[in-house]
C-alpha positions as CSV (number, residue, x, y, z in Angstrom):
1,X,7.5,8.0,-19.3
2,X,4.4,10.2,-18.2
3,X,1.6,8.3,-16.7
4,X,-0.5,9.2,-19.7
5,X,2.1,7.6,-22.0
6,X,2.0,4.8,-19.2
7,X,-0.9,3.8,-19.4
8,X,-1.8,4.4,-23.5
9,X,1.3,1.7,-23.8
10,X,-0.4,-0.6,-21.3
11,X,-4.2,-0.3,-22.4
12,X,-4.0,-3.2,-24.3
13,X,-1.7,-5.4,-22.5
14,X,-2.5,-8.4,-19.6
15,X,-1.5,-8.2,-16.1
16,X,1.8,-9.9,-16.7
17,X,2.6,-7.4,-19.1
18,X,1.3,-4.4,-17.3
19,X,3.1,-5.6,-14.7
20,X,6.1,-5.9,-16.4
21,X,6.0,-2.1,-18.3
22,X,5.5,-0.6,-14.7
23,X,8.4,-2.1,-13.1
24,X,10.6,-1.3,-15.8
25,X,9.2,2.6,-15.7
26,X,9.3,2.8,-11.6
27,X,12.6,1.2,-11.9
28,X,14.1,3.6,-14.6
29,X,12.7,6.9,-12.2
30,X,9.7,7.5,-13.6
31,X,7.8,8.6,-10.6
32,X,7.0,12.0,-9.5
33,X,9.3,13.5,-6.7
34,X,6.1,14.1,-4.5
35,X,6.2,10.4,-3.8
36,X,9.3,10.0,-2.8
37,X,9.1,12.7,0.5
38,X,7.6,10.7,3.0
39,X,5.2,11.1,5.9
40,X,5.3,10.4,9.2
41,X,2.7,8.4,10.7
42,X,2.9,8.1,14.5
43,X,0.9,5.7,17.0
44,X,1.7,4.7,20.8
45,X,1.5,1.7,22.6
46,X,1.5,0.7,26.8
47,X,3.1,-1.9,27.7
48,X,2.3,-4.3,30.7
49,X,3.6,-1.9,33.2
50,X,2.3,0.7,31.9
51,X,5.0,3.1,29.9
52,X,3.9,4.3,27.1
53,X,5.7,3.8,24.1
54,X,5.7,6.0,21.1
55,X,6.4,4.5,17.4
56,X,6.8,6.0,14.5
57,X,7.2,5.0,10.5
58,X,7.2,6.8,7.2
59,X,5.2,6.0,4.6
60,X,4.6,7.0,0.6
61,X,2.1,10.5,0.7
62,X,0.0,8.8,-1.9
63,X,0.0,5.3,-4.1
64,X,2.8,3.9,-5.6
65,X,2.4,6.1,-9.1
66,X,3.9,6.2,-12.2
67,X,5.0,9.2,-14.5
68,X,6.7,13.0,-14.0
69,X,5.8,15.6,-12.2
70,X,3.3,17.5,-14.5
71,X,1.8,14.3,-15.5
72,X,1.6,11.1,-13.0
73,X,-0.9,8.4,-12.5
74,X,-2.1,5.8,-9.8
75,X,-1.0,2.1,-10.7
76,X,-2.1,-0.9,-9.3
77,X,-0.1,-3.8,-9.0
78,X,0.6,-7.5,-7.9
79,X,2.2,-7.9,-4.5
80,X,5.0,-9.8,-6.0
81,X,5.9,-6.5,-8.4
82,X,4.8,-4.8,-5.5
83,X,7.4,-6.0,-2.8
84,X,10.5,-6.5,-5.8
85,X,9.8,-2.4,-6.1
86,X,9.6,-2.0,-2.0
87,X,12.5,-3.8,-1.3
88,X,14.7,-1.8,-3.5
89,X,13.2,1.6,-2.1
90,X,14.0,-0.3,1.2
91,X,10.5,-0.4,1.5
92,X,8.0,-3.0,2.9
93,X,3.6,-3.1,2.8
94,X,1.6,-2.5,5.5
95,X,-0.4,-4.5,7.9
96,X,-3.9,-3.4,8.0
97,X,-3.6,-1.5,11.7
98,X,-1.0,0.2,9.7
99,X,-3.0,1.3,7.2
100,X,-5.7,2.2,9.9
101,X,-3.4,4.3,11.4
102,X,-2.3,6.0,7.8
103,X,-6.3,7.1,7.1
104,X,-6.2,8.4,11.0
105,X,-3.3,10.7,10.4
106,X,-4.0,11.5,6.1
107,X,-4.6,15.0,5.9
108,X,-6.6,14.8,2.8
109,X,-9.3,12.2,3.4
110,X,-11.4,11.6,0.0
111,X,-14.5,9.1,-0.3
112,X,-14.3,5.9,-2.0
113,X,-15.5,5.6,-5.7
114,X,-16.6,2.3,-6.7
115,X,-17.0,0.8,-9.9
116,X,-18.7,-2.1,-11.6
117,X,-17.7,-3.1,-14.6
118,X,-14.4,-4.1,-16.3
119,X,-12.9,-3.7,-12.8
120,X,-9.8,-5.5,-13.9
121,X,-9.0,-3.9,-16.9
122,X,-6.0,-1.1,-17.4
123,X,-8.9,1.7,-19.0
124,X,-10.6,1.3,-15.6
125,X,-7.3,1.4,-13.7
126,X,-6.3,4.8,-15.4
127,X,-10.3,6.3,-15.3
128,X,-10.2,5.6,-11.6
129,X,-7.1,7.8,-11.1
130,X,-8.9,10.1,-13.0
131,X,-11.7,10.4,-11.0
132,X,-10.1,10.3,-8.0
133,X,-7.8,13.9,-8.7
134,X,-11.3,15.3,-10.1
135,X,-12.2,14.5,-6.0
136,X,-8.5,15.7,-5.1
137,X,-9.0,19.2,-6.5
138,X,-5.4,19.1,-6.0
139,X,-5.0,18.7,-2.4
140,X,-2.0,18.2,-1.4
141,X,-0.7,16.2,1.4
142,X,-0.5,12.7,2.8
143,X,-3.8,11.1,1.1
144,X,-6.2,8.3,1.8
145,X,-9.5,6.9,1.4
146,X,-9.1,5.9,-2.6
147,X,-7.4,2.5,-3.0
148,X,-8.0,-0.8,-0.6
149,X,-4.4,-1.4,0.6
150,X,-2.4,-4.4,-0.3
151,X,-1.4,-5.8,3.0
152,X,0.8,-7.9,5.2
153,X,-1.3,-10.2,7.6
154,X,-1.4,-13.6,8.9
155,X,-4.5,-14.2,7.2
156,X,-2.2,-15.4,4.5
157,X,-0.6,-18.1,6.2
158,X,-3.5,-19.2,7.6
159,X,-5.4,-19.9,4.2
160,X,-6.2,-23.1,2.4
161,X,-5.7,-21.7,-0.3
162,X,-2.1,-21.1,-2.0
163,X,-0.8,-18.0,-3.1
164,X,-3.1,-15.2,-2.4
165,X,-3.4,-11.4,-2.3
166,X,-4.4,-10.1,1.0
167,X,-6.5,-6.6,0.5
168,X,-8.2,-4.4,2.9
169,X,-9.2,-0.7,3.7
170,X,-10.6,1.9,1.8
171,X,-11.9,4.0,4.2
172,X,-15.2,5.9,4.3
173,X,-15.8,9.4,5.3
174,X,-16.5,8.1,8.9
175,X,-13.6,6.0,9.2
176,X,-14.8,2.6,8.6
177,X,-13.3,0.5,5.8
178,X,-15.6,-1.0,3.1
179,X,-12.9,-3.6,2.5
180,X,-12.2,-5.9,5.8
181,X,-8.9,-8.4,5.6
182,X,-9.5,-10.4,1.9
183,X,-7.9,-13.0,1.0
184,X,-10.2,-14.9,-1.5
185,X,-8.5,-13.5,-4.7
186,X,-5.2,-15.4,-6.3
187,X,-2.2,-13.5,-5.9
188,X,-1.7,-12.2,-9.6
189,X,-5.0,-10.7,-9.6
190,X,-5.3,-6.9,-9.4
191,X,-7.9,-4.6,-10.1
192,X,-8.9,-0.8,-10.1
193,X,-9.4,-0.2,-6.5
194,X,-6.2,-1.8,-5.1
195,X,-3.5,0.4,-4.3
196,X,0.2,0.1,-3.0
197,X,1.2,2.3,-0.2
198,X,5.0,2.2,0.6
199,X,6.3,2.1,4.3
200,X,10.0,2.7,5.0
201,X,12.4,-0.4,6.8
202,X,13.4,1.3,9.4
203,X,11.2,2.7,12.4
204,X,11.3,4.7,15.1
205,X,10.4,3.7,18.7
206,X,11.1,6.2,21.8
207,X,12.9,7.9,18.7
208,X,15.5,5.2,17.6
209,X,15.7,3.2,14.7
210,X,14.7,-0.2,14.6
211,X,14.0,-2.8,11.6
212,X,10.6,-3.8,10.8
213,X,11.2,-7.2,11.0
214,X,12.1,-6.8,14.4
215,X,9.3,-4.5,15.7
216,X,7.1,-7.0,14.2
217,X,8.7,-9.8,16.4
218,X,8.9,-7.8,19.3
219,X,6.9,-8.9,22.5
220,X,5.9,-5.4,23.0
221,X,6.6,-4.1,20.0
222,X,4.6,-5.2,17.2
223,X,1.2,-4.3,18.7
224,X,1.9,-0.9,17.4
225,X,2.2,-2.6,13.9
226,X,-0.5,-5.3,14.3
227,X,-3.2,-7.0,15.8
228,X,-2.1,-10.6,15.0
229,X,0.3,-11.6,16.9
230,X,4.4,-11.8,16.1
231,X,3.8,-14.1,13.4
232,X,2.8,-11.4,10.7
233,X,5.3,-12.3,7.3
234,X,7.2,-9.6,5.5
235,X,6.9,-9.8,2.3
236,X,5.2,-11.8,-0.6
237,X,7.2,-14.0,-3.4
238,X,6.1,-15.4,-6.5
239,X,4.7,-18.6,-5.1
240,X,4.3,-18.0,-1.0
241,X,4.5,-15.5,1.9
242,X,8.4,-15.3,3.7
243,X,9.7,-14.3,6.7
């Protein structure tokens, strides 16, 4: 399926459906091979006696997309679709220091391109792809700055509220995000703007492998992954967060 054959199928379709169509296409390879050759993103840390500590992961270049190679397009998606498709790449989202560290390292930077109407609906989804490769000018290279990042974060098990999305990011030319940490929308809403970036299991720290569960419950560790502590969850179900 092309991502212009994508989205004509899903134009007039709800979420659930939407939902549904993409997972099936992802799941059956349609996704340009582009995505699948990952980046490396690399931070340090110091610990309390001062070594320094070098981490790094791999993430998707761009948004998870949908289509071949000649004809691809941006989707957006529910977290719960979302993590089903990154635990079979072996995959997980990221926290929003991850996602800080992402925009430090993207080689193609782009400015963010609101929009104000319909902002839910599957034309403005597919327009907002569109303008964003009219900004690309096909640039190629690990990209960032177009989509607010759905994210990992402890803000969602600190909520009143039940089964949310947790969004933040989409970075501006000088480096600050319009989108802080959000929490306030329920968990199968998705609009244009949100965007799933892809971060492989396993990372590196010093240069060997480790788990991202357990760099995220590491004393030291997990500081190169987040600002909030050890208790950040991995990954979203249908109803609640789980570790």
């Amino acid at each position: 399926m092309s991502g212009t054959a994508f989205y004509e199928a899903a134009m007039a379709m709800q979420w659930q459906s939407r939902d549904s169509l993409a997972l099936a296409a992802i799941q059956s390879g349609a996704v340009p091979d582009f995505l699948l050759k990952l980046q490396p993103v690399q931070t340090t840390i110091v610990d309390s006696v001062g070594k320094q500590h070098r981490i790094t992961f791999y993430v998707t270049p761009d948004y998870l997309s949908i289509g071949t190679n000649d004809d691809w397009a941006r989707i957006p998606l529910t977290p719960m679709t979302a993590t089903t498709i990154a635990d079979q790449w072996q995959c997980f989202l990221p926290t929003p220091k991850m996602v800080d560290a992402i925009y430090a390292a993207a080689k193609v930077k782009l400015a963010p391109v609101p929009m104000y109407i319909h902002r839910d609906s599957t034309i403005t989804m597919w327009q907002h792809h569109l303008i964003i490769e009219g900004q690309r000018k096909a640039q190629k290279g690990l990209i960032a700055g177009i989509k607010k990042d759905v994210v990992i974060t402890n803000r969602l098990n600190n909520t009143a509220k039940p089964n949310r999305v947790a969004i933040y990011g989409w970075h501006q030319l000088n480096g600050k995000p319009i989108q802080p940490v959000y929490t306030g929308h329920v968990n199968w809403y998705v609009d244009y703007s949100h965007g799933i970036r892809l971060v492989h299991q396993t990372i590196y720290v010093d240069g060997k492998p480790m788990q991202y569960q357990d760099v995220l419950t590491h004393p030291v560790y997990h500081r190169a992954l987040t600002d909030e502590g050890t208790g950040v969850p991995y990954k979203y179900l249908s109803d609640k967060m789980r570790k």
